[in-house]
C-alpha positions as CSV (number, residue, x, y, z in Angstrom):
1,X,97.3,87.6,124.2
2,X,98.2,91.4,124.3
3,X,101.8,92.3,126.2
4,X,101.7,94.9,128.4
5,X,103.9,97.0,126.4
6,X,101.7,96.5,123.3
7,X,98.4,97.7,124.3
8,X,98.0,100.8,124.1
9,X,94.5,100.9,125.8
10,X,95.3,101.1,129.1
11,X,97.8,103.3,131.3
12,X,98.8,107.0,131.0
13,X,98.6,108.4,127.2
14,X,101.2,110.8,128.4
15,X,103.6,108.1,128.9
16,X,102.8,105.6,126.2
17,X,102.2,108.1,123.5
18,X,105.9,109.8,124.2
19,X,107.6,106.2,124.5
20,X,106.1,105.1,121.7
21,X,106.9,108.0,119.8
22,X,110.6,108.4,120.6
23,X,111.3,105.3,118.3
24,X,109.5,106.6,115.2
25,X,111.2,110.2,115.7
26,X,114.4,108.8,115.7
27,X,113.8,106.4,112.5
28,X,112.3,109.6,110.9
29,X,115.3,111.5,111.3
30,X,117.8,108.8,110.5
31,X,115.8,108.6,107.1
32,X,115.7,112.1,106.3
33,X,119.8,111.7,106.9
34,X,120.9,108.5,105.3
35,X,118.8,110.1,102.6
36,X,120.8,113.8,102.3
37,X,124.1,111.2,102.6
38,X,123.3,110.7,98.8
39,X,123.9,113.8,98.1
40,X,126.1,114.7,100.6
41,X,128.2,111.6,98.9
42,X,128.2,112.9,95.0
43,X,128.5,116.4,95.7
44,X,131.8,116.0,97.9
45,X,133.0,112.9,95.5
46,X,131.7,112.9,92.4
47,X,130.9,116.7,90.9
48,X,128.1,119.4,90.3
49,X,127.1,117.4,87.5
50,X,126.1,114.2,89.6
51,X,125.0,116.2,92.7
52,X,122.7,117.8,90.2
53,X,121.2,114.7,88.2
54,X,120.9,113.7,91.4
55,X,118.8,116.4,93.6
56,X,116.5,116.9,90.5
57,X,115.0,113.6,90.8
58,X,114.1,115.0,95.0
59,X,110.4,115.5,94.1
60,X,109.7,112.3,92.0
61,X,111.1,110.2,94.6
62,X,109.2,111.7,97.0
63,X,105.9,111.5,95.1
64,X,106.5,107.7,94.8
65,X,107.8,107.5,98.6
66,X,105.1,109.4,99.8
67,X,102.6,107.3,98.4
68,X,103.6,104.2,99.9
69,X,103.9,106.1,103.3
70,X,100.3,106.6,102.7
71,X,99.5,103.0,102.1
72,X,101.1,102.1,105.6
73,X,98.9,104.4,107.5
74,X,96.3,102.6,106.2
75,X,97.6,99.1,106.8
76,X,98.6,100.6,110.4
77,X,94.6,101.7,111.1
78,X,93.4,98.7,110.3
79,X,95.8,96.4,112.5
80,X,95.4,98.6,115.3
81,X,91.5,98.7,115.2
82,X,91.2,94.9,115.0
83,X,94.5,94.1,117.6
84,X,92.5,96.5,120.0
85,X,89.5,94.5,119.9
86,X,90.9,91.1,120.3
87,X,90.0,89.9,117.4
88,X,93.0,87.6,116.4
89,X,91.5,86.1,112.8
90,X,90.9,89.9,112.0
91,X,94.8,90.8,112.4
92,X,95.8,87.9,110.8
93,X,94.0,88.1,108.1
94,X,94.7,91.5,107.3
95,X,98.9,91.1,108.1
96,X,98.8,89.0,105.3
97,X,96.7,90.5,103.0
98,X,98.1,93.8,103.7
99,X,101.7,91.9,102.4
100,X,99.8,90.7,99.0
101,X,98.9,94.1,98.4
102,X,102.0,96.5,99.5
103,X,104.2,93.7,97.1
104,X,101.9,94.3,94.3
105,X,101.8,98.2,94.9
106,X,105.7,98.2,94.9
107,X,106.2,96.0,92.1
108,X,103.8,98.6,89.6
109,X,105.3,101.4,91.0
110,X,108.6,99.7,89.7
111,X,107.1,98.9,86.2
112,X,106.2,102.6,86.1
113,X,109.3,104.1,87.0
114,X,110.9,102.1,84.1
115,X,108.5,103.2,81.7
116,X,107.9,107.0,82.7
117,X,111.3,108.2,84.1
118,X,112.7,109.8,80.7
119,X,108.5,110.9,79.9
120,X,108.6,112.9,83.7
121,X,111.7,114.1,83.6
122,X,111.9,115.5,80.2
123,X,108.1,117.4,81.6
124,X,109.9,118.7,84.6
125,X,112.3,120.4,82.3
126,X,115.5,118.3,83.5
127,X,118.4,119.9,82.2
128,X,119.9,118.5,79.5
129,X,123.9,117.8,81.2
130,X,121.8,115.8,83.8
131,X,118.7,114.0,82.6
132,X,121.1,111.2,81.2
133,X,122.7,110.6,85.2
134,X,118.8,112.0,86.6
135,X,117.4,108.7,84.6
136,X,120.2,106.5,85.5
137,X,119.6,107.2,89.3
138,X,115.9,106.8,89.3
139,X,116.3,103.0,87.1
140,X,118.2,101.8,89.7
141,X,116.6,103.1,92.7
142,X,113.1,102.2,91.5
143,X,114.4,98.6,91.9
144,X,114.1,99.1,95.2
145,X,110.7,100.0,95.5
146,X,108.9,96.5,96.2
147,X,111.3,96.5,99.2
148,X,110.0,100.6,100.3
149,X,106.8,99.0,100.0
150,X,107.0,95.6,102.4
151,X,109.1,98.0,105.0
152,X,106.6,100.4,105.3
153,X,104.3,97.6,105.6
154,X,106.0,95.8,108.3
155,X,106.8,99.0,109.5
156,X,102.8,100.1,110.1
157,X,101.9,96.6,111.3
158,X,104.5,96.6,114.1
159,X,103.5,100.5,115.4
160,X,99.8,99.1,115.0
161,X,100.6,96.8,117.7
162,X,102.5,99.1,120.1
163,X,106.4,98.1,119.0
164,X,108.2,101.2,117.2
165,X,111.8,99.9,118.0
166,X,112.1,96.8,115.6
167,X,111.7,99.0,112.8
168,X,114.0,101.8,114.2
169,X,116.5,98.9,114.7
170,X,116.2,97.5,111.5
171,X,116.5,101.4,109.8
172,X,119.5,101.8,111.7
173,X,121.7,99.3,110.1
174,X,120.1,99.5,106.7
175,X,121.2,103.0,106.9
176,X,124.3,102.6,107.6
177,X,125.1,100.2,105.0
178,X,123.8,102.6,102.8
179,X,126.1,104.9,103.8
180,X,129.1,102.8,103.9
181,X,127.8,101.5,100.3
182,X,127.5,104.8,99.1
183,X,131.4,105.5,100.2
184,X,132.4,102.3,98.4
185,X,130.9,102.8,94.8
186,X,131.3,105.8,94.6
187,X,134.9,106.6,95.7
188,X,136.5,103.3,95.2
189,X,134.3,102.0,92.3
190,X,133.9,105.1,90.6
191,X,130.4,104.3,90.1
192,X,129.2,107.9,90.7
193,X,125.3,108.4,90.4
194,X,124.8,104.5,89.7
195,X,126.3,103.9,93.1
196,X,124.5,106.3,95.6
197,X,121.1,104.9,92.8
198,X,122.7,100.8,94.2
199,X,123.6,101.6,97.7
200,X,119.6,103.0,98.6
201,X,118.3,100.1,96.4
202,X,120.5,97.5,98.0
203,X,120.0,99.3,101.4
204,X,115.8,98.8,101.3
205,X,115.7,95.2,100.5
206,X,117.6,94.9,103.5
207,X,115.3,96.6,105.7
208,X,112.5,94.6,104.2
209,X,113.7,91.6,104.6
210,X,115.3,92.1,108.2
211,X,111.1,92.8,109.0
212,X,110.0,90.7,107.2
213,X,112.3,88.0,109.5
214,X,111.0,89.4,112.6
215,X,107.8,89.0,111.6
216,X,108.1,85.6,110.7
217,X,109.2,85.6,114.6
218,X,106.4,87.8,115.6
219,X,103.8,86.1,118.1
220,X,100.6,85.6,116.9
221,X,98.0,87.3,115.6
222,X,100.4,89.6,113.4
223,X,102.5,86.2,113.2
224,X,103.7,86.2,109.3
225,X,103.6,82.4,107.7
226,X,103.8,81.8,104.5
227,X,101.0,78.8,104.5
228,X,98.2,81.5,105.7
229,X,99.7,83.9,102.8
230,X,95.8,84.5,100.8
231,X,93.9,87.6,99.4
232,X,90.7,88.7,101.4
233,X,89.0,90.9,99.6
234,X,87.3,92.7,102.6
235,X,90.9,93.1,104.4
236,X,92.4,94.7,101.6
237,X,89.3,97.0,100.4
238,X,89.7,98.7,103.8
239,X,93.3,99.1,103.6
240,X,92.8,100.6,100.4
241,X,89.9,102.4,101.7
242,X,92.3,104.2,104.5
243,X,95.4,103.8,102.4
244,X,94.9,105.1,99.0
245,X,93.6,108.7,99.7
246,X,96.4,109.0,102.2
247,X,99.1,107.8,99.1
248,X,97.5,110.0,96.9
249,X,97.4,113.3,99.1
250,X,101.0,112.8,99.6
251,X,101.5,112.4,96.2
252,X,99.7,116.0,95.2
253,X,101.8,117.4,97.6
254,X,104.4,117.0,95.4
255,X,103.0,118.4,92.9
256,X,101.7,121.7,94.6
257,X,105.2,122.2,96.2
258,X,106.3,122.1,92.2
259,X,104.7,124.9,91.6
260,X,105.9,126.7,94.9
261,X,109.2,126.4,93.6
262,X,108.4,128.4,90.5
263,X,107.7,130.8,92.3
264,X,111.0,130.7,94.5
265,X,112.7,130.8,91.1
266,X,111.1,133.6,90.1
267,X,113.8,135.4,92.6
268,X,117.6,135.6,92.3
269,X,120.0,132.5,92.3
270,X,121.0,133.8,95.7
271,X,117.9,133.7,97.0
272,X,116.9,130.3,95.5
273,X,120.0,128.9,96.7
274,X,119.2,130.0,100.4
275,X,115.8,128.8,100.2
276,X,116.9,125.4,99.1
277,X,119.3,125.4,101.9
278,X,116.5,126.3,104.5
279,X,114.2,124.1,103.1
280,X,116.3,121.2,104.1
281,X,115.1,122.1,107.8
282,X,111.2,121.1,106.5
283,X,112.0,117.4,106.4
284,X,113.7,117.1,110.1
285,X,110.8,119.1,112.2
286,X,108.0,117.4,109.8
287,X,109.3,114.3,110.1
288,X,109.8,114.5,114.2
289,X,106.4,115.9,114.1
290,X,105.0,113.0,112.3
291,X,106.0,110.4,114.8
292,X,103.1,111.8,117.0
293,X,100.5,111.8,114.2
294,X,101.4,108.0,113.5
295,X,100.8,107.4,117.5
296,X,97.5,109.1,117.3
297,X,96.4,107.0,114.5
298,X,97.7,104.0,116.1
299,X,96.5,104.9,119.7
300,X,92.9,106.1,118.2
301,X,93.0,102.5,115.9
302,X,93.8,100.5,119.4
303,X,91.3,101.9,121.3
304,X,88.1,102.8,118.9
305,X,88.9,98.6,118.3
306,X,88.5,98.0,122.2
307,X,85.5,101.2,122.5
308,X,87.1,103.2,124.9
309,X,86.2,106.5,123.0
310,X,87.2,108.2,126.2
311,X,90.8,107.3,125.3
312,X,90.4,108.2,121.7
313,X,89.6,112.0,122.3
314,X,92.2,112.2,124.8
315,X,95.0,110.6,122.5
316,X,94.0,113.1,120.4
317,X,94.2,115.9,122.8
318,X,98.0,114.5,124.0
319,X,99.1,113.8,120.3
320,X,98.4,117.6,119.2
321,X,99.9,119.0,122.6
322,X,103.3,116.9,121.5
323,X,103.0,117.8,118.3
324,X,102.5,121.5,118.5
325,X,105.1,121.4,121.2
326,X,108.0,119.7,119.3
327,X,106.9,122.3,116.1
328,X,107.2,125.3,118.5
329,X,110.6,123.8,120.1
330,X,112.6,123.0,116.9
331,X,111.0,126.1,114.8
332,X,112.3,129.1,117.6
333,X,115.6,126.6,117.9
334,X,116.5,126.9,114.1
335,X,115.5,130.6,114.2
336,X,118.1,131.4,117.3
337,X,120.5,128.7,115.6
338,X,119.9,129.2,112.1
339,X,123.3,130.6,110.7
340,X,124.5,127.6,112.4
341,X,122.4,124.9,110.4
342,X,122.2,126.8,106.8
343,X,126.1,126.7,107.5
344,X,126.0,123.1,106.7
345,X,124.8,124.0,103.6
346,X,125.9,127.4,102.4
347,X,129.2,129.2,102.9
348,X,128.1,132.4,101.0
349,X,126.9,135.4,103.2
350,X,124.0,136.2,101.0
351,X,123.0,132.8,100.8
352,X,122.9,132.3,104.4
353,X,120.9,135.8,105.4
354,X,118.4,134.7,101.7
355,X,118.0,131.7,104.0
356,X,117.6,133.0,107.5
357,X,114.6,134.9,106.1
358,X,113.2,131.4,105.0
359,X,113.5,130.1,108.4
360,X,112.6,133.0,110.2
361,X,109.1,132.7,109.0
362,X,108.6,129.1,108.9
363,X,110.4,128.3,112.5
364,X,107.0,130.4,113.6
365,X,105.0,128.5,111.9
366,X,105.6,124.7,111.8
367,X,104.0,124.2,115.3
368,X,100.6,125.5,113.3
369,X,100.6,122.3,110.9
370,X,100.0,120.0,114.4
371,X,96.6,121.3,114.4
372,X,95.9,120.3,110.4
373,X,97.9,117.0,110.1
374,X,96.9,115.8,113.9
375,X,93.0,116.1,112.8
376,X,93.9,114.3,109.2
377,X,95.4,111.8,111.4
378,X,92.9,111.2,113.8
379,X,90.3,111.2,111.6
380,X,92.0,108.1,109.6
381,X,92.2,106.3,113.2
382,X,88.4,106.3,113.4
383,X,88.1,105.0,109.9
384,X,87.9,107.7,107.9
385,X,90.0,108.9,105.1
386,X,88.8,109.9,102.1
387,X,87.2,113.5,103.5
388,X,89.9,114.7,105.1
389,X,92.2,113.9,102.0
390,X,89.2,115.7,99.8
391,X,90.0,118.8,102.4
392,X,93.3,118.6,102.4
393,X,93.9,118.9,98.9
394,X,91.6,121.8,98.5
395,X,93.1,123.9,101.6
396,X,97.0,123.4,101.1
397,X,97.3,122.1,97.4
398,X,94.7,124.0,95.6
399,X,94.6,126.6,97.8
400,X,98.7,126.7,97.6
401,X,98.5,127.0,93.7
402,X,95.8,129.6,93.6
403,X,97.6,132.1,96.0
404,X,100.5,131.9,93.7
405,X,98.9,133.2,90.7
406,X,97.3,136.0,93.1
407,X,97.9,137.0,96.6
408,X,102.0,136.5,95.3
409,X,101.1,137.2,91.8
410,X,100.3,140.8,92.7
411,X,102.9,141.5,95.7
412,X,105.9,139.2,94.3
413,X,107.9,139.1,97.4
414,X,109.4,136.3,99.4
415,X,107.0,137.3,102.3
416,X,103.9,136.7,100.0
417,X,105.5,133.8,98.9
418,X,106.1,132.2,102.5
419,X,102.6,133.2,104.7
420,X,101.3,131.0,102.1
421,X,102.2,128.1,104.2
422,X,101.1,129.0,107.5
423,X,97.7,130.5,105.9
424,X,97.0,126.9,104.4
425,X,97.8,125.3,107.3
426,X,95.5,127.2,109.1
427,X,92.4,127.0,107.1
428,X,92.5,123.6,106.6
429,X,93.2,123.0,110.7
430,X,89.9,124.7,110.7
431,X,88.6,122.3,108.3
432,X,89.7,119.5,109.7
433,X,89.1,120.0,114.0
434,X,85.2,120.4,112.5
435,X,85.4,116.9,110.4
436,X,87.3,115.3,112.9
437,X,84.9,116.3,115.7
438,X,81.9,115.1,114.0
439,X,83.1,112.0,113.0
440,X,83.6,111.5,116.7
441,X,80.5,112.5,117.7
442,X,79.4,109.8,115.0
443,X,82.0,107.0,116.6
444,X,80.4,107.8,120.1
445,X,77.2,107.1,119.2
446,X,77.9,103.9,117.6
447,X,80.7,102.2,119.7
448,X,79.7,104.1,123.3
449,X,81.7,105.4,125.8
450,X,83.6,102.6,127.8
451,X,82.7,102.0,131.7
């Protein structure tokens, strides 16, 4: 039986989609700040050299974290589709197999991080007074992986079925033992990069397990037993299906951004150093954004399950006007109160204005991503995810790499540098609106429109 406050296919969208959003916002942005406490931690406590080992491992733990982000849409989709339709074997079936295959995603991830780290870092150049601390960090906090990998699982199966608050709950006091943790080691151990490296590790298999408790607890369908633990093939191929291009775009991300950064450090150390400090404002408005894009996938999932494609377009509609709304609000808030926030970063003048330019441009232009990730989004809640990846990677990776090497290539400024972002944003909206439109077009025709 569906609670009230789980299905999301009835009652106002404006409502349900801004409740059920609040949650994920607010676990977004605790993440994006228990994670900066790492660094926060070694550069107050330990020294440049630790701060440094430790922010040049930023873009290989994203890649990894990004990719099992991806995975949990996917498990979140699925859920949702089949706990909109009722159809209780479905969600249980797929809860569990979803679990098989996030472990088993986590656990390689791990195996790889043990035998690549010194390989990737000596490729990205890592300097060498902090590859030794860079390769110490990323041992111990791939240990943690598995447990990234069964929260983010839990995490997609509970928003699947309307509840966003267990998993803030749970994030909450994870991250503050991490904190605490990271206090501990490093200032009373003297543990340095290992201890910020144990606190995170030690941190996510608490989260995982404290979901995986509740859903032990969890009511039937999603209920999580260990005697109806088994591997359906056709459960996990569509997880994949939905999961794996998602993991994957993610992961190129990464890699495009890499090459981005080249060209920031083609500039003065000033100017890198204010761009690094600006950049930090990426991960809070992204990340608030994002809680909308996961409703719309969950919303669309629910109710393309139940066939009221009515309700689909329109969580759509409300997803990208909350979206574009919360990019427009927090972009023109950090450009009026930008001295303010790079402040917390930066004490040097030059550093601060090399910044301000940053976020001048971008606060403009974050609310025009809504329109490219909202479509990506909503296209994976009607079951489709490997074309709007394909898109996606053309219009703001590839697309990214190749305006380096000309459009900045020839002017080689900072403006050239940062319209790249709001360009790519806007082709690939384009790109995506037209995919996503026909693919609903296609849904309607199959699943009809609901009395």
């Amino acid at each position: 039986m569906i609670l009230e406050s789980q299905d999301l296919t009835r009652g106002s969208l404006w409502k349900k989609i801004l409740y059920f959003s609040i949650p994920l916002m607010l676990s977004n942005i605790l993440q994006v700040l228990f994670n900066m406490s790492d660094i926060a931690v070694v550069g107050q406590f330990a020294g440049a050299d630790a701060l440094g080992a430790v922010g040049s491992t930023t873009t290989l733990v994203a890649l990894f974290t990004g990719f099992l982000i991806g995975l949990g849409s996917g498990v979140n989709v699925i859920v949702a589709r089949f706990f909109g339709a009722g159809d209780g074997r479905d969600v249980e079936e797929t809860v569990h197999t979803a679990l098989i295959v996030s472990v088993i995603t986590g656990v390689v991830i791990l195996a790889l991080g043990q035998l690549l780290t010194w390989p990737i870092l000596r490729l990205l150049q890592t300097k060498d007074e902090l590859i030794d601390g860079a390769a110490l960090y990323l041992r111990i906090y791939f240990l943690g992986m598995p447990a990234m990998a069964v929260y983010n699982y839990g995490n997609a199966v509970f928003s699947a079925v309307g509840d966003t608050k267990k998993p803030l709950a749970f994030l909450s006091l994870s991250g503050v033992v991490n904190v605490a943790l990271n206090l501990f080691f490093v200032i009373v151990c003297h543990l340095s990069v290992a201890g910020v490296a144990i606190a995170s590790a030690v941190s996510q298999w608490l989260s995982a397990l404290l979901i995986l408790a509740a859903l032990v607890r969890a009511p039937d369908p999603y209920c999580l037993r260990r005697d109806r633990l088994c591997f359906q093939k056709s459960k996990a191929r569509l997880v994949l299906k939905l999961g794996l291009p998602a993991g994957v775009q993610n992961a190129i991300f990464q890699i495009a951004n890499l090459f981005i950064q080249f060209g920031v450090n083609s500039f003065s150390a000033t100017v890198v150093s204010g761009n690094s400090a600006a950049a930090n404002a990426d991960a809070l408005v992204y990340d608030v954004m994002a809680a909308f894009y996961t409703a719309c996938g969950s919303f669309i999932g629910q109710n393309l399950g139940a066939g009221h494609m009515d309700r689909v377009k329109k969580a759509y509609q409300v997803s990208l006007v909350y979206s574009f709304g919360a990019g427009a609000v927090l972009g023109l808030t950090l450009v009026v109160f930008g001295r303010q926030f790079l402040s917390l970063f930066a004490r040097d003048a030059a550093v601060i204005d090399a910044g301000m330019y940053r976020l001048t441009i971008m606060g403009c232009s974050y609310a025009v991503s809504a329109f490219m990730d909202c479509s990506i989004a909503a296209s994976r809640g009607l079951g489709m995810s490997l074309v709007p990846t394909v898109i996606v990677v053309l219009g703001s990776c590839v697309f990214r790499i190749i305006w380096i090497f000309t459009v900045f290539a020839f002017f080689g400024t900072m403006t050239s540098l940062y319209l790249l972002y709001i360009c790519s944003w806007t082709i690939t909206a384009a790109a995506e609106i037209v995919y996503f439109r026909r693919v609903y077009r296609r849904s309607v025709a199959q699943y009809g429109m609901a009395a």
